[in-house]
C-alpha positions as CSV (number, residue, x, y, z in Angstrom):
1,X,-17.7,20.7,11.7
2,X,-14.5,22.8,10.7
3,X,-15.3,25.1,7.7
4,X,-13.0,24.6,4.6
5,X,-10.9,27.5,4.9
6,X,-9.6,25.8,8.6
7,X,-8.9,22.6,6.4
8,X,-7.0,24.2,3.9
9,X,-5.3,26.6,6.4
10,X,-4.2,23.4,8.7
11,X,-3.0,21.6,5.1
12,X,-1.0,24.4,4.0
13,X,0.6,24.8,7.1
14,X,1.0,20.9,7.4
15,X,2.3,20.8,4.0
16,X,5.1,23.6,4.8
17,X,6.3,22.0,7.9
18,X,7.3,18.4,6.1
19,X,8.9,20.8,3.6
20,X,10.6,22.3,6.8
21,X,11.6,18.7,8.1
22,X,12.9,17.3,5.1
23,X,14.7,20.2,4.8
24,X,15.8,20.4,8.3
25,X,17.1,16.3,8.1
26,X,19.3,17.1,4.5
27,X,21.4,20.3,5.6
28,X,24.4,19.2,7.7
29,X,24.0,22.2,10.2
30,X,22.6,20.0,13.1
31,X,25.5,21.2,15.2
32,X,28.0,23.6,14.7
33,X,31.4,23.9,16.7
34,X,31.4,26.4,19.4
35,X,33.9,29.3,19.7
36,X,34.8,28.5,23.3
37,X,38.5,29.2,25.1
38,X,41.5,30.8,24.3
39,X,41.7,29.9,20.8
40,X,38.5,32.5,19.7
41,X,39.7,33.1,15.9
42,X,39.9,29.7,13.7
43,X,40.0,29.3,9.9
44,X,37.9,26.1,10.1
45,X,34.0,25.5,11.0
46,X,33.1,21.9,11.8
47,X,29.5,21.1,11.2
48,X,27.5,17.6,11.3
49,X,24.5,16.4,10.5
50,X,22.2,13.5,10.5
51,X,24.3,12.2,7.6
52,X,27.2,14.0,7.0
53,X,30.0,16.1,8.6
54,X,31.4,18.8,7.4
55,X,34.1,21.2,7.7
56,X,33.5,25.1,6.1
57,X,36.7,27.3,5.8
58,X,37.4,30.7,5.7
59,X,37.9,30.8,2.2
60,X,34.7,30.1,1.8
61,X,35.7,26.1,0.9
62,X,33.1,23.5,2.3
63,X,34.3,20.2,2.2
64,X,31.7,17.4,3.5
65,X,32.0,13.3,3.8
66,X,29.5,11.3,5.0
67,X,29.2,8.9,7.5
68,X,31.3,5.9,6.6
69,X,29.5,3.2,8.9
70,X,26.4,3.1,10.7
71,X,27.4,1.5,14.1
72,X,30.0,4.0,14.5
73,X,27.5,6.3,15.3
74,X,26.2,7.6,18.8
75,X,22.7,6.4,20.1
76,X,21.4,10.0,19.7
77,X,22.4,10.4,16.0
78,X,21.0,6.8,15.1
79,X,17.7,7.6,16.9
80,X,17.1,11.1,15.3
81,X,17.7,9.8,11.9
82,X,15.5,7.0,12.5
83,X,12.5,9.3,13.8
84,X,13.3,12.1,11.2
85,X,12.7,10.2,8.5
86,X,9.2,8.0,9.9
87,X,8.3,11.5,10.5
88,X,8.5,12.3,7.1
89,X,6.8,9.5,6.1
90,X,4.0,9.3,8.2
91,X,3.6,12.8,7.8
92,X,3.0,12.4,4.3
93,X,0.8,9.6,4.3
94,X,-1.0,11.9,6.5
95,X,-1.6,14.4,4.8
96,X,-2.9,12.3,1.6
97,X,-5.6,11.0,4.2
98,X,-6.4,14.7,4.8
99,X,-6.5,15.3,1.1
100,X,-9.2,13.0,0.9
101,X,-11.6,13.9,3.6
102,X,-11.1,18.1,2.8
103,X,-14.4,19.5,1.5
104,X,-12.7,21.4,-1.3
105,X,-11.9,17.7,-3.2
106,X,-13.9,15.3,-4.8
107,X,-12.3,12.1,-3.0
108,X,-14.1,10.8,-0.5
109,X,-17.3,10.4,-1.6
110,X,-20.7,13.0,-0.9
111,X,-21.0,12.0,2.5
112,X,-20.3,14.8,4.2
113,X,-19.9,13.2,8.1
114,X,-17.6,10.7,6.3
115,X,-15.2,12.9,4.9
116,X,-14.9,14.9,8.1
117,X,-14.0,11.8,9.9
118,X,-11.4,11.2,6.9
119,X,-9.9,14.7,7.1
120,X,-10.0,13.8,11.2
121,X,-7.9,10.5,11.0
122,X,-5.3,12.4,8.7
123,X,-5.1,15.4,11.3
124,X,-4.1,12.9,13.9
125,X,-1.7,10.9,11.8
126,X,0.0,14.2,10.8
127,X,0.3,15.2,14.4
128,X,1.5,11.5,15.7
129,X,4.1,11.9,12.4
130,X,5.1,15.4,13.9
131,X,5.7,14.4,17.3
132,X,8.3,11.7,16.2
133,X,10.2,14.2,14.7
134,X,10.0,16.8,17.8
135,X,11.6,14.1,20.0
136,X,13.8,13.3,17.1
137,X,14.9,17.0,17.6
138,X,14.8,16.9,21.2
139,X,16.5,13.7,22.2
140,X,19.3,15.6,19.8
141,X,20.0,18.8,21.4
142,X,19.8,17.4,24.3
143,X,23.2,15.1,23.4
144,X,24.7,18.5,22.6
145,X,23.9,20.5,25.5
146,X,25.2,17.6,27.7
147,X,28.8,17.0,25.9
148,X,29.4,20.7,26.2
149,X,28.7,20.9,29.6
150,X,30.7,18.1,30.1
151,X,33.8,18.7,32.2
152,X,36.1,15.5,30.3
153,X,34.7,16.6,26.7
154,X,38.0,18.8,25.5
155,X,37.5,22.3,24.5
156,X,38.0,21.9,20.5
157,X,35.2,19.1,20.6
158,X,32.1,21.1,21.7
159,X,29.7,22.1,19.3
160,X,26.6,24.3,20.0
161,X,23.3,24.3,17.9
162,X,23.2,24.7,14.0
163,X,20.7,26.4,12.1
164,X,19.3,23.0,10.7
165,X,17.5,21.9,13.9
166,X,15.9,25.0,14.5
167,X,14.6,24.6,10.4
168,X,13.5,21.2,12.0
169,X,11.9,22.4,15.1
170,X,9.6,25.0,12.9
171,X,8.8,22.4,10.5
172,X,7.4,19.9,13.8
173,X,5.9,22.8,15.1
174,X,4.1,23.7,12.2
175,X,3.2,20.0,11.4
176,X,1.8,19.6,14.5
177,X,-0.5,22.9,14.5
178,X,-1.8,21.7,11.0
179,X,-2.4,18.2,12.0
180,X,-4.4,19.6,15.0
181,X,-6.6,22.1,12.7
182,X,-7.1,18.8,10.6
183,X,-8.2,17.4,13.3
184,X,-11.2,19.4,13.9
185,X,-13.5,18.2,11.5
186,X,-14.4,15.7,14.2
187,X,-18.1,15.3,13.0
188,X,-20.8,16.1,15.6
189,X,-23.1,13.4,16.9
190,X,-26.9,14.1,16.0
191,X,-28.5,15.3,19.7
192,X,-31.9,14.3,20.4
193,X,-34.8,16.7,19.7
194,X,-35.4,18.5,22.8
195,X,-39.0,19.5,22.0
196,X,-41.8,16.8,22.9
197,X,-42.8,14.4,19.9
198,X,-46.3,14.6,19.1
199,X,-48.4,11.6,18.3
200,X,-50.9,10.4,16.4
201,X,-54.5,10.9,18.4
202,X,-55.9,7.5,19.3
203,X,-59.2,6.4,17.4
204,X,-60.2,4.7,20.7
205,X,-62.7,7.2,22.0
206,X,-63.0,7.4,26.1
207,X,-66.4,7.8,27.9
């Protein structure tokens, strides 16, 4: 079984990854407007996010409005929101499974084979929960990198990556590597004695 110091090394790292992802899916840098063509020097920035867009000005004036409807919205940007935020949750309600099966709490019970198999389940539910938000991440930069390689998209549309899905990508990476150190309190199955089992000598007597 995985010592306690693995467990609370795999929740620590769990626990600052969702802070990472709910981080990443609040700030509106998801993609920021690229400085392509002749027109290098502007006085505006456009950003967008999952929920808002927002437009930062030399000035040093940030102006933001969210999304007015829902089905205006690309496929991309509806999926990524959607998965961002079951990450989140799953993630959390995986990491109170964990809590529960760690040998440093009191939940759980004594039974020391059932609290590793506790500590197990939430290592794979925070790991399932932190692969939704990697595609959620994924399945959006990969809508970016194809509109600005995109011949008909016109030169004052295309944005490049933000610093927001990078805080994203951390926090999925480190949810997943936490969920997988959870996940090695699999408990061992008792093996089999491997030295012969002696018996009791037989009161019938032989002549």
């Amino acid at each position: 079984m995985a010592n306690s110091g693995v467990q609370m090394l795999g929740f620590a790292l769990a626990l600052l990854g969702v802070i990472g992802l709910i981080a990443g899916t609040i700030l509106p840098q998801w993609k920021m407007s690229a400085f392509v063509g002749s027109n290098i020097i502007t006085a505006v920035s456009m950003y967008e996010g999952l929920w808002m867009s927002c437009a930062y000005q030399s000035t040093g004036q940030i102006q933001c409005k969210v999304y007015d409807s829902m089905l205006q919205l690309n496929s991309a940007l509806q999926a990524s929101r959607a998965l961002m935020v079951v990450s989140i949750i799953v993630t959390l309600a995986g990491l109170g499974v964990a809590c529960m099966g760690m040998k440093c709490t009191n939940c759980g019970g004594d039974d020391k084979v059932r609290k590793s198999r506790i500590a197990m389940t939430g290592g794979i539910i925070v790991a399932v929960g932190s692969l939704c938000s990697i595609i959620a991440c994924s399945w959006y930069a990969n809508d970016i990198i194809q509109a600005f390689y995109n011949p008909f998209t016109p030169v004052n549309a295309k944005y490049e990556f933000g610093a927001a899905i990078f805080v994203a990508w951390a926090g999925a990476f480190l949810t997943v590597i936490g969920g997988i150190m959870l996940s090695a309190s699999c408990p061992k199955g008792k093996g089999t004695p491997k030295y012969p089992i002696s018996r009791p000598p037989s009161s019938k007597e032989y002549v």
